[in-house]
N, CA, C and O atoms as a Tinker XYZ file with bonds, in Angstrom:
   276  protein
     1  N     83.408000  115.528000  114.902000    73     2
     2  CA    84.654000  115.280000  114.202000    64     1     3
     3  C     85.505000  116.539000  114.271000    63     2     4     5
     4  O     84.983000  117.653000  114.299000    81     3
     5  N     86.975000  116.329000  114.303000    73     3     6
     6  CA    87.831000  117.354000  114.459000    64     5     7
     7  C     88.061000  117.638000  113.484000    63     6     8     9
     8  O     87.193000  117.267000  112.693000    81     7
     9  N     89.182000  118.372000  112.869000    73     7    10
    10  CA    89.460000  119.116000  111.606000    64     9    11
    11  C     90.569000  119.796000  111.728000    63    10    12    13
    12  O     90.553000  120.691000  112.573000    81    11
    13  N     91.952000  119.559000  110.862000    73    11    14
    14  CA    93.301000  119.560000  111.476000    64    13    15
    15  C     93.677000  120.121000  109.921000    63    14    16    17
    16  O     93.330000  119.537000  108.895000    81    15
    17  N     94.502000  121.443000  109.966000    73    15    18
    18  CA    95.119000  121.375000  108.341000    64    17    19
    19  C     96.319000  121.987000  108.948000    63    18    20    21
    20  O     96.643000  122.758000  109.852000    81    19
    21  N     96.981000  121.024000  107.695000    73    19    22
    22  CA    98.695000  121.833000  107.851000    64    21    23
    23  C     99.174000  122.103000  106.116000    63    22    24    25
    24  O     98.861000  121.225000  105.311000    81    23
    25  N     99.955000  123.384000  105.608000    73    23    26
    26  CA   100.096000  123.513000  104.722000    64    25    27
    27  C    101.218000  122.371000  104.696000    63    26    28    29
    28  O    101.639000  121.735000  105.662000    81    27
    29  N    101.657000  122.252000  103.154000    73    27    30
    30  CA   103.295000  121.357000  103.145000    64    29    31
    31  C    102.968000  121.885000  101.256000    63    30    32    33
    32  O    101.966000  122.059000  100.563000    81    31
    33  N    104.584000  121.983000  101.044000    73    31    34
    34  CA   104.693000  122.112000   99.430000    64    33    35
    35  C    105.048000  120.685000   99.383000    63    34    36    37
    36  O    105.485000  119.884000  100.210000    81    35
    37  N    104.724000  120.634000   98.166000    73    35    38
    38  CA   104.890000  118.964000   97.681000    64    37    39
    39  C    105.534000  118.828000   96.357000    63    38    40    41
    40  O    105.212000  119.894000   95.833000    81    39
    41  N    106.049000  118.360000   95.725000    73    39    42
    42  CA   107.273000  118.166000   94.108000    64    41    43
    43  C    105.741000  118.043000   93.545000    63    42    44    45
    44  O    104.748000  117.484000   94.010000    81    43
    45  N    105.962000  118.794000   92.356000    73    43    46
    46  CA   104.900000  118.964000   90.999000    64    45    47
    47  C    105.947000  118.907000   89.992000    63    46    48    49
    48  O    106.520000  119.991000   89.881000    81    47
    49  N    106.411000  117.935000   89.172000    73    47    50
    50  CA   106.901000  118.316000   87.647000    64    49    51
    51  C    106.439000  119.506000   87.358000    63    50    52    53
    52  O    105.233000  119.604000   87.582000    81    51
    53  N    107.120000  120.782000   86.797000    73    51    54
    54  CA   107.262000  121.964000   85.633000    64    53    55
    55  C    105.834000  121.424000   84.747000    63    54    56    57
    56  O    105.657000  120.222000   84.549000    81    55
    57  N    105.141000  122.170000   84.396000    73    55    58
    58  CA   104.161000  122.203000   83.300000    64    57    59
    59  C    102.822000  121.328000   83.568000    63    58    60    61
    60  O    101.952000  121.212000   82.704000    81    59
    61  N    102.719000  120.577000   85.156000    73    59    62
    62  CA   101.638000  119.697000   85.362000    64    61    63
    63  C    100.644000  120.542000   86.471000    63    62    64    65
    64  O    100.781000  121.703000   86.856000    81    63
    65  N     99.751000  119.691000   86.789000    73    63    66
    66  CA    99.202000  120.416000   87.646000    64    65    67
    67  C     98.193000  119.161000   88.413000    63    66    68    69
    68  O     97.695000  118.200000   87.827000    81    67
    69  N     98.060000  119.522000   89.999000    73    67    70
    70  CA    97.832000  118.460000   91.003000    64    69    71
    71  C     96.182000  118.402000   90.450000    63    70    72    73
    72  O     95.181000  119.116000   90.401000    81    71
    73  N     96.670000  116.984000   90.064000    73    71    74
    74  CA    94.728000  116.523000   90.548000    64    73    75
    75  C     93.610000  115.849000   91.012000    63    74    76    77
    76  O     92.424000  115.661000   90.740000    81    75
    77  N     94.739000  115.468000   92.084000    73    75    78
    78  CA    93.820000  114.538000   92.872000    64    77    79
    79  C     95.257000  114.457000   94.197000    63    78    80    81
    80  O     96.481000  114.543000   94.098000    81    79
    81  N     94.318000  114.255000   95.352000    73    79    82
    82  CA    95.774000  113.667000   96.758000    64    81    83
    83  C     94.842000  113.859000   97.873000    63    82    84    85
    84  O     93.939000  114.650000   98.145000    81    83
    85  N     95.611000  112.448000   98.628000    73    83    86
    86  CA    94.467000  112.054000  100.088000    64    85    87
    87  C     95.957000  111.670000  101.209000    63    86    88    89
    88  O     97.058000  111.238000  100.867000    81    87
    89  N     95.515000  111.982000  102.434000    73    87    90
    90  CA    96.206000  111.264000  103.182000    64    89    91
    91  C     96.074000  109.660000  103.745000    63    90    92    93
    92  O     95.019000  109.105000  104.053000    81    91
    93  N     97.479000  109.054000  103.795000    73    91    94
    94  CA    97.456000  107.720000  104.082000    64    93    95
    95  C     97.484000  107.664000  106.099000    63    94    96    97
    96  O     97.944000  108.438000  106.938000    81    95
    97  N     96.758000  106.363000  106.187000    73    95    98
    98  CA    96.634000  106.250000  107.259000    64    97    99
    99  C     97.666000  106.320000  108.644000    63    98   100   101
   100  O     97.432000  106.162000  109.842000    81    99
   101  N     98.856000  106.621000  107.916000    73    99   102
   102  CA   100.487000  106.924000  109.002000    64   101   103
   103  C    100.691000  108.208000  108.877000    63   102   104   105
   104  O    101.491000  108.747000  109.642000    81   103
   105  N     99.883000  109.104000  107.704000    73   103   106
   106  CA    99.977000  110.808000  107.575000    64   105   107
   107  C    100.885000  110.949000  106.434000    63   106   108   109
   108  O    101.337000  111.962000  105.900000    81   107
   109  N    101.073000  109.543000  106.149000    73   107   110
   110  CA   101.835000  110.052000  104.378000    64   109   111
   111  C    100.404000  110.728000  103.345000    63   110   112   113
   112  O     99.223000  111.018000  103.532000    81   111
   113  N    101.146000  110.737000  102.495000    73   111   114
   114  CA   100.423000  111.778000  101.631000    64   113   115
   115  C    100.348000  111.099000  100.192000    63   114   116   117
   116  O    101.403000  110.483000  100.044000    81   115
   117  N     99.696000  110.985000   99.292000    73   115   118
   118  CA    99.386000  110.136000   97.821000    64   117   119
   119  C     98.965000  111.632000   96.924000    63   118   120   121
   120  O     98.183000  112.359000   97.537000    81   119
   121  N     99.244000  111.938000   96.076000    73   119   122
   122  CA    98.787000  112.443000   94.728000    64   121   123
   123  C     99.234000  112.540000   93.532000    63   122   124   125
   124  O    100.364000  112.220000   93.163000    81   123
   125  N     98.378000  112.979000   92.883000    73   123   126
   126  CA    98.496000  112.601000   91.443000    64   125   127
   127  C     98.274000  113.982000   90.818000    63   126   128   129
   128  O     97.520000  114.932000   91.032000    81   127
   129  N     99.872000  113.499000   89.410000    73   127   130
   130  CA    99.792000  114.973000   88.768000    64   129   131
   131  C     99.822000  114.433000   87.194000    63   130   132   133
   132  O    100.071000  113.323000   86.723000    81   131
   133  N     99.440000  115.775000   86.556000    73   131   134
   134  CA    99.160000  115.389000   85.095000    64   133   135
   135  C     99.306000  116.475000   83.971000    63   134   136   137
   136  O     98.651000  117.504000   84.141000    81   135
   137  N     99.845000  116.408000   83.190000    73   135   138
   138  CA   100.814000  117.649000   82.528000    64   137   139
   139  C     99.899000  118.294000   82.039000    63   138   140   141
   140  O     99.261000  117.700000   81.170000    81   139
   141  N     99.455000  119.775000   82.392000    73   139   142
   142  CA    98.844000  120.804000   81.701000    64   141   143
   143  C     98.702000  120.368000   79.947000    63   142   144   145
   144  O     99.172000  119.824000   78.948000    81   143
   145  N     97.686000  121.094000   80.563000    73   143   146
   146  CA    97.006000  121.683000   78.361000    64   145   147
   147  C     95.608000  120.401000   77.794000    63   146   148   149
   148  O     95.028000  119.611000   78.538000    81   147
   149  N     95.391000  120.583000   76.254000    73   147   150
   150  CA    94.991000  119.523000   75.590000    64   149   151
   151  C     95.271000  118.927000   74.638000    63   150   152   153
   152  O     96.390000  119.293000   74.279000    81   151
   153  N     94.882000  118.199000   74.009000    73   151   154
   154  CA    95.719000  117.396000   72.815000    64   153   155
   155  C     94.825000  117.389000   72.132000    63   154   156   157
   156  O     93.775000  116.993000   72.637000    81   155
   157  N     94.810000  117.779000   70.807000    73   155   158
   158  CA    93.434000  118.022000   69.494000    64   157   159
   159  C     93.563000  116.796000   69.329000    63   158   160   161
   160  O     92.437000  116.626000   68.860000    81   159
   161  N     94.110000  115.551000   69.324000    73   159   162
   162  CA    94.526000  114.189000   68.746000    64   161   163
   163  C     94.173000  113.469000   70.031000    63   162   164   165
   164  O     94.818000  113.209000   71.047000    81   163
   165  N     93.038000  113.255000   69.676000    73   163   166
   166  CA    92.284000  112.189000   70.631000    64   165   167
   167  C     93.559000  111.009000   70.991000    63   166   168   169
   168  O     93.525000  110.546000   72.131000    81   167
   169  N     94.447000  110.616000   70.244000    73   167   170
   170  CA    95.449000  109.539000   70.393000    64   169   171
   171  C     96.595000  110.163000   71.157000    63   170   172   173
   172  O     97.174000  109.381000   71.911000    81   171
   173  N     96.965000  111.180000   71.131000    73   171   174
   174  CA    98.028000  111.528000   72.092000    64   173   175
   175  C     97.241000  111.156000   73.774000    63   174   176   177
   176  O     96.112000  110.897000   74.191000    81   175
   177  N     98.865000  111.354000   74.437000    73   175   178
   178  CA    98.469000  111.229000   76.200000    64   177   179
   179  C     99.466000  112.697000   76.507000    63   178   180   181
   180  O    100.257000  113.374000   75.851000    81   179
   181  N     98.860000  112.714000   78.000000    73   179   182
   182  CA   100.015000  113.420000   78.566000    64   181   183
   183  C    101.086000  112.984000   79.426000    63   182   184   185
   184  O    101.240000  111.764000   79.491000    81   183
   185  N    101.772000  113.634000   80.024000    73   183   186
   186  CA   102.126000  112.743000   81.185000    64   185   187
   187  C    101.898000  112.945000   82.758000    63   186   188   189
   188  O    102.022000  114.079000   83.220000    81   187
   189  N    101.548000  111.811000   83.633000    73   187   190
   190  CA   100.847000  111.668000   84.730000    64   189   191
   191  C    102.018000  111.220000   85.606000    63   190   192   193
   192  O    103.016000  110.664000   85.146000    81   191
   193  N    101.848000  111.474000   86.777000    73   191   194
   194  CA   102.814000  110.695000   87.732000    64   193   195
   195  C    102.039000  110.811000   89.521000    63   194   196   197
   196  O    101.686000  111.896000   89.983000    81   195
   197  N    101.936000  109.809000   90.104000    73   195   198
   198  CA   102.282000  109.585000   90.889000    64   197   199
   199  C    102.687000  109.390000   92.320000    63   198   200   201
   200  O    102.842000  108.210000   92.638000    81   199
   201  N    102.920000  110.412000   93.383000    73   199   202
   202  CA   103.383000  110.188000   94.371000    64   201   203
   203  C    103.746000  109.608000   95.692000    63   202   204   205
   204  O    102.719000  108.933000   95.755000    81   203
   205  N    104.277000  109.356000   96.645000    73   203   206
   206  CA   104.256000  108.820000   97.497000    64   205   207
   207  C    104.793000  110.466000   98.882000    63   206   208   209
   208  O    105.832000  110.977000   98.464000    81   207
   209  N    104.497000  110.882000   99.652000    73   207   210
   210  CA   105.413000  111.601000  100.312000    64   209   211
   211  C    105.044000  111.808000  101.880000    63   210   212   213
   212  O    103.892000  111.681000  102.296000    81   211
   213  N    105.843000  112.049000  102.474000    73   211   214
   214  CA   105.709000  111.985000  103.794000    64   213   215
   215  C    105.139000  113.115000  104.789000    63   214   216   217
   216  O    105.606000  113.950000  104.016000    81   215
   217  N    104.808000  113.563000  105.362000    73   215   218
   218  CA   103.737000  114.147000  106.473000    64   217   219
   219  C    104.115000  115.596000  106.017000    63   218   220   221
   220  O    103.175000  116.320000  105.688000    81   219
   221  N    105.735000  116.237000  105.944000    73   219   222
   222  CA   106.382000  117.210000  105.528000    64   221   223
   223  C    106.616000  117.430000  104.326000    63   222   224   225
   224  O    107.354000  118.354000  103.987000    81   223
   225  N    105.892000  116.432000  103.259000    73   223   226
   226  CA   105.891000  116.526000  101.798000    64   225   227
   227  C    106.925000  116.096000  101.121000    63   226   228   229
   228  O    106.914000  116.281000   99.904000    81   227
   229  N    107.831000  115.559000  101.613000    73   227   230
   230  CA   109.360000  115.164000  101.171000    64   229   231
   231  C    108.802000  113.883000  100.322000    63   230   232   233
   232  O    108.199000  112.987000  100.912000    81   231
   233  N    109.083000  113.821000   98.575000    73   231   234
   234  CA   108.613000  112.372000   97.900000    64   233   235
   235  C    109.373000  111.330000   98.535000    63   234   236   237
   236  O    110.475000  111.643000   98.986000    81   235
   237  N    108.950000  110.072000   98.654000    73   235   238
   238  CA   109.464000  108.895000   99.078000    64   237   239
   239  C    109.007000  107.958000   97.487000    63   238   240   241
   240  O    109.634000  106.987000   97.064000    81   239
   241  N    108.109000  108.411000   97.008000    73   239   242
   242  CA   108.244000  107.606000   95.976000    64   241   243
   243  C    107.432000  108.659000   94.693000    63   242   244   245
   244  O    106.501000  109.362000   95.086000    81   243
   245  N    107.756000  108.710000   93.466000    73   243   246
   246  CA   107.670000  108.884000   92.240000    64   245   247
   247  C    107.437000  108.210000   91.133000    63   246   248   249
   248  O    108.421000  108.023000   90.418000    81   247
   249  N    106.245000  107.716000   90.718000    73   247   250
   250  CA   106.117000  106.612000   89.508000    64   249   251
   251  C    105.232000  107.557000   88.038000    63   250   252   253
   252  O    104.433000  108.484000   88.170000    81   251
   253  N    105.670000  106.993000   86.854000    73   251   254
   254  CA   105.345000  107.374000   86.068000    64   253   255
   255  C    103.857000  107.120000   85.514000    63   254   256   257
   256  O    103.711000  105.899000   85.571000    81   255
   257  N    103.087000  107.504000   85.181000    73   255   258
   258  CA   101.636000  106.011000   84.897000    64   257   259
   259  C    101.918000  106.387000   83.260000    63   258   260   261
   260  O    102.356000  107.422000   82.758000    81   259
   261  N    101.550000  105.315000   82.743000    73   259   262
   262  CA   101.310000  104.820000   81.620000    64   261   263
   263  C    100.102000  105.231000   80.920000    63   262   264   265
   264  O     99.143000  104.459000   80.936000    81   263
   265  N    100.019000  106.331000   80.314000    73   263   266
   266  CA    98.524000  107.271000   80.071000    64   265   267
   267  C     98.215000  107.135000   78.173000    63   266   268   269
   268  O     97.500000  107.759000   77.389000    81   267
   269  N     99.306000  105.833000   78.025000    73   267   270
   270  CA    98.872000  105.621000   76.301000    64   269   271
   271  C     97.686000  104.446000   76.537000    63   270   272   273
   272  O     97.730000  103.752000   75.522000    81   271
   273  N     96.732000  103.970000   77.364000    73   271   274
   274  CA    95.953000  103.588000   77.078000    64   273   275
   275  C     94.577000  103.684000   77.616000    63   274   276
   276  O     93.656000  103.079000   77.068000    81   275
């Protein structure tokens, strides 16, 4: 097996931090970010989002997830 890396910056919301991202089978790019820190209140969320972006890291898509449940 070969083994190919290319750097690329990618959009992170201010205050989150990447934690999780795989490449899609055309060389787009998927990950997921999720706002720093903890919450003493088991009932709070943070906020998570998302990505969609392309080979050069440019987002093509941005979704929010829903982390109140």
């Amino acid at each position: 097996m070969e083994w190919d890396s290319t750097a690329v910056e990618l959009e992170i919301t201010q205050g989150h931090v990447l934690a999780a991202a795989t490449k899609g089978e055309s060389g787009e790019i998927y990950y997921f970010t999720i706002e720093e820190g903890e919450s003493d209140n088991k009932h709070s969320s943070r906020e998570a989002y998302l990505y969609k972006a392309d080979y050069a890291g440019n987002t093509i898509v941005k979704t929010q997830l829903d982390t109140t449940k």
